[in-house]
C-alpha positions in Angstrom: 9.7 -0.3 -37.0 6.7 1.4 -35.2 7.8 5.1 -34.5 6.6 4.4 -30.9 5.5 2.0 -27.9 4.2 1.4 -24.8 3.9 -1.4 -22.5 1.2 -1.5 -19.2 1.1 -4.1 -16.5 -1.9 -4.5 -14.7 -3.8 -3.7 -18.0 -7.1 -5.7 -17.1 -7.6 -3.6 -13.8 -9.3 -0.3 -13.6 -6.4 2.2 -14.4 -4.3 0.0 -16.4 -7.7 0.0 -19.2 -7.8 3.5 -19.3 -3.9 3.8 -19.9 -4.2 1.8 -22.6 -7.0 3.5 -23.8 -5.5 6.9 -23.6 -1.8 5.6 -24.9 -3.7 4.1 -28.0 -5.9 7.7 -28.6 -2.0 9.4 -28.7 -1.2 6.5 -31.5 1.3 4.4 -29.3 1.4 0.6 -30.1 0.3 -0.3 -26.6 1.3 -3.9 -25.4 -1.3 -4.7 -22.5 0.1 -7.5 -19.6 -1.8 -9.0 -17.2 -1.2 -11.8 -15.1 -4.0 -13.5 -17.1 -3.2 -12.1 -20.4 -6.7 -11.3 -21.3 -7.2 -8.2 -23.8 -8.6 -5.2 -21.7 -10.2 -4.6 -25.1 -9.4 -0.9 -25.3 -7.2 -0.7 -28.2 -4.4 -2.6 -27.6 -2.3 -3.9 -30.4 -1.3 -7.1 -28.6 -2.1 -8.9 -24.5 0.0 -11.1 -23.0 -0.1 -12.9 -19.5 3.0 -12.4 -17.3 3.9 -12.8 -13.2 5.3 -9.3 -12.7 6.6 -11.5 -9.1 8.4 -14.0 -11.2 11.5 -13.3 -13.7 10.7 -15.4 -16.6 7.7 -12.4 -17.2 11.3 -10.2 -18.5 11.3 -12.6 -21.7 7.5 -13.3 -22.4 7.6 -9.4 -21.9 10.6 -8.7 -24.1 9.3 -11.2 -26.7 6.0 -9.8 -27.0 6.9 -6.5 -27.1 6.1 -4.8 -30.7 8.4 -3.4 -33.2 9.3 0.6 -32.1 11.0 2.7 -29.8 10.0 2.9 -25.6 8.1 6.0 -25.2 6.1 4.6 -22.1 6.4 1.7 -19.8 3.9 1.7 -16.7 4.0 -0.8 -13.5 0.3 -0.5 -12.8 -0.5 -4.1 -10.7 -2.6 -3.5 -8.1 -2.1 -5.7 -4.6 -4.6 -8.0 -3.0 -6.7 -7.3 -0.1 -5.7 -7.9 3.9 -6.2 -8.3 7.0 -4.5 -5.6 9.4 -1.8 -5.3 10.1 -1.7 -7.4 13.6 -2.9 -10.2 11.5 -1.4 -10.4 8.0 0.7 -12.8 7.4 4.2 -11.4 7.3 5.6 -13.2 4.3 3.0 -11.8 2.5 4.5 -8.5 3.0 7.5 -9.9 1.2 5.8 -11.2 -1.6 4.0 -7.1 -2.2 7.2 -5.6 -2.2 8.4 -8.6 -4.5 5.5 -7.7 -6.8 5.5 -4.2 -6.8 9.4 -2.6 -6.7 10.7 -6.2 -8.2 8.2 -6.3 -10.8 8.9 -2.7 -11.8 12.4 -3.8 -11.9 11.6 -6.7 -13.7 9.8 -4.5 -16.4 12.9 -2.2 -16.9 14.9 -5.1 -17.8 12.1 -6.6 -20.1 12.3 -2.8 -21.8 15.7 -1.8 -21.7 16.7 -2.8 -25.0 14.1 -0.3 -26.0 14.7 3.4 -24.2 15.7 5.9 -25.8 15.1 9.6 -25.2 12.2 11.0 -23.8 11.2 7.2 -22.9 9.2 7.0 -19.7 9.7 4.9 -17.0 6.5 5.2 -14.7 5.6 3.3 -11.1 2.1 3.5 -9.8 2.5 3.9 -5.9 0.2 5.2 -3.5 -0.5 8.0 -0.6 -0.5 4.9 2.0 3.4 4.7 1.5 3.9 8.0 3.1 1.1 8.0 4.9 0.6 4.6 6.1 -2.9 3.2 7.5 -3.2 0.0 9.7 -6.1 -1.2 7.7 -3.5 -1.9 4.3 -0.7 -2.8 5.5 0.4 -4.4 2.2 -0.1 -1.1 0.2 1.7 0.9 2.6 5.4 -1.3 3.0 5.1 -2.3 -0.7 4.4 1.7 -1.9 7.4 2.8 0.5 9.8 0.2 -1.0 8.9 0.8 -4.6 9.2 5.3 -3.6 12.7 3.7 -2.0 13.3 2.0 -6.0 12.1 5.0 -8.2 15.1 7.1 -6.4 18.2 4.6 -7.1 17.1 4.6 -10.3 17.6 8.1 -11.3 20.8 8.0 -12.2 21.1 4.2 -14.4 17.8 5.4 -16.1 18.9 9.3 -16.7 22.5 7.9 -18.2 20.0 5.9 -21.2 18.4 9.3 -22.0 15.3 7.7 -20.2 12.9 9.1 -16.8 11.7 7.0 -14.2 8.7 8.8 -12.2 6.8 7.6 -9.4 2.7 8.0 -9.5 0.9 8.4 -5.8 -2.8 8.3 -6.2 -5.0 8.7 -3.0 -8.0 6.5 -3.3 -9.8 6.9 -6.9 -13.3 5.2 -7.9 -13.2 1.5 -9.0 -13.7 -2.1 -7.4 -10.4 -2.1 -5.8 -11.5 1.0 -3.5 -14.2 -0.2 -3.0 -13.1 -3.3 -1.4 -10.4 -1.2 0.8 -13.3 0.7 2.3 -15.4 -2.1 3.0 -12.1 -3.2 5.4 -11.2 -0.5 6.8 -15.2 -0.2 7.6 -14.7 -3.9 8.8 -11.5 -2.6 10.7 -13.2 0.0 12.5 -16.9 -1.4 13.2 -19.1 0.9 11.0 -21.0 0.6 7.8 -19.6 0.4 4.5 -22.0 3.2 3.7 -20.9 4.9 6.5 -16.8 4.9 6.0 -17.4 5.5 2.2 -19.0 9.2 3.4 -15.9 9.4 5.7 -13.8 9.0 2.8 -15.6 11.4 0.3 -15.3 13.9 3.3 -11.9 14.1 2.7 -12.3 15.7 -0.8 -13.1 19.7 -0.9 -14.6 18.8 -4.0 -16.9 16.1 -3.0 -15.9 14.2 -5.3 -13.6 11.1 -5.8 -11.0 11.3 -8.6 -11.6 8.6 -11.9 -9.2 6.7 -13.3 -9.0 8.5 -16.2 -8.3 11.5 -14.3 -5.4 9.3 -13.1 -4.2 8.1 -16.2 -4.8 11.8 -18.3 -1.8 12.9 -16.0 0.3 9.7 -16.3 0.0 9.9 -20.0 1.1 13.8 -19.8 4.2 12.5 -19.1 4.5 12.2 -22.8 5.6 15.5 -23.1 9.4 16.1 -23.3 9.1 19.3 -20.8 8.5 16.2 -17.9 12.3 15.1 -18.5 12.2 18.1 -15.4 10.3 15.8 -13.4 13.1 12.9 -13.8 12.9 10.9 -10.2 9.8 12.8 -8.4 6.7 11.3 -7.3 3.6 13.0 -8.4 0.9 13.0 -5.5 -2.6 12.7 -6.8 -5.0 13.2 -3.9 -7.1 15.8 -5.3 -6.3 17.6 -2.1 -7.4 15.1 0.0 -3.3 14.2 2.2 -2.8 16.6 4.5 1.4 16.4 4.8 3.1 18.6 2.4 5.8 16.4 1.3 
């Protein structure tokens, strides 16, 4: 067997390409899904396609998986656009919380043949869970349920020998913010120009975090020292939330 794997959903978005990238650079055999199973082409040893908000993705994930130990298994889907929240449609808040805390679910069991010590069990959440905004309401009832998840799972996943860690990014450059900030400018009448200046405003840097800044610290992880950081949700707003918890 391999000495070592990982697996990434959401691989063909933004973050999930430079986890895959980064895993593969530390020499993990990285297994990239995405709902359309296309290779995010960034060093991947196999792709396969999989509805992280159905359960027959546990066996196409489980039978896919390559030979080797869990060191890393990330839930990194990303949720669609929508309208506020007077006028989303409410099932489709069921259907986010369904794809994020059920599919991260639905990943454990696809992996849980496979944990052993030090393995990493990692959720990607987001800053609107704790601090929600009209303008996403899928983002912020989905993040909240999935924070909810990552906690009643510390004690199954700490009996394996496994972690489960929850990852809260603010907003971070790619298409996907993009679009959010083109809503929420939408949402409140002004330019996109305009609310993207708003939103850099926030940062004492000036500067909107990358995805690889993201996914340097998620792959950190690696490191046995972060068994200390079993159950906690790592914010990374580069100092942009205000709350201190």
């Amino acid at each position: 067997m391999a000495d070592r794997i990982a697996v990434v959903t959401g691989a063909s978005g933004t973050l999930g390409t430079a986890l895959v990238r980064l895993l593969t650079d530390r020499g993990l055999a990285v297994l990239a899904v995405s709902r359309s199973g296309a290779s995010p082409q960034a060093g991947e040893v196999a792709s396969v396609g999989a509805d992280l908000g159905d359960d027959s993705a546990i066996e196409t994930i489980k039978q896919a998986l390559p030979p080797g130990d869990l060191a890393m298994a990330v839930h990194g889907i990303g949720l669609p656009g929508s309208p506020g929240v007077m006028d989303v449609d409410p099932a489709m808040l069921a259907t986010a919380v369904d794809l994020k805390a059920g599919g991260f679910l639905r990943l454990i069991h696809a992996v849980e043949d496979r944990i052993s010590t030090h393995s990493r069990l990692v959720a990607i959440g987001g800053h609107l869970g704790t601090e929600p905004s009209e303008h996403a309401p899928l983002a912020g009832v989905a993040n909240a349920a999935l924070a909810n998840l990552v906690r009643q799972l510390v004690r199954p996943i700490g009996a394996t020998g496994g972690t489960v860690h929850l990852i809260a990014p603010g907003p971070f450059d790619s298409p996907r913010v993009d679009a959010l900030i083109a809503a929420k400018a939408a949402g409140e009448g002004v330019t996109t120009e305009e609310m993207r200046s708003r939103t850099l405003a926030e940062y004492s840097t000036g500067r909107m975090p990358q995805a690889t800044d993201v996914a340097g610290v998620i792959v950190d992880l690696l490191a046995p020292h972060a068994d200390a950081q079993h159950g906690s949700t790592l914010f990374l707003d580069a100092g942009a939330r205000r709350g201190i918890f």
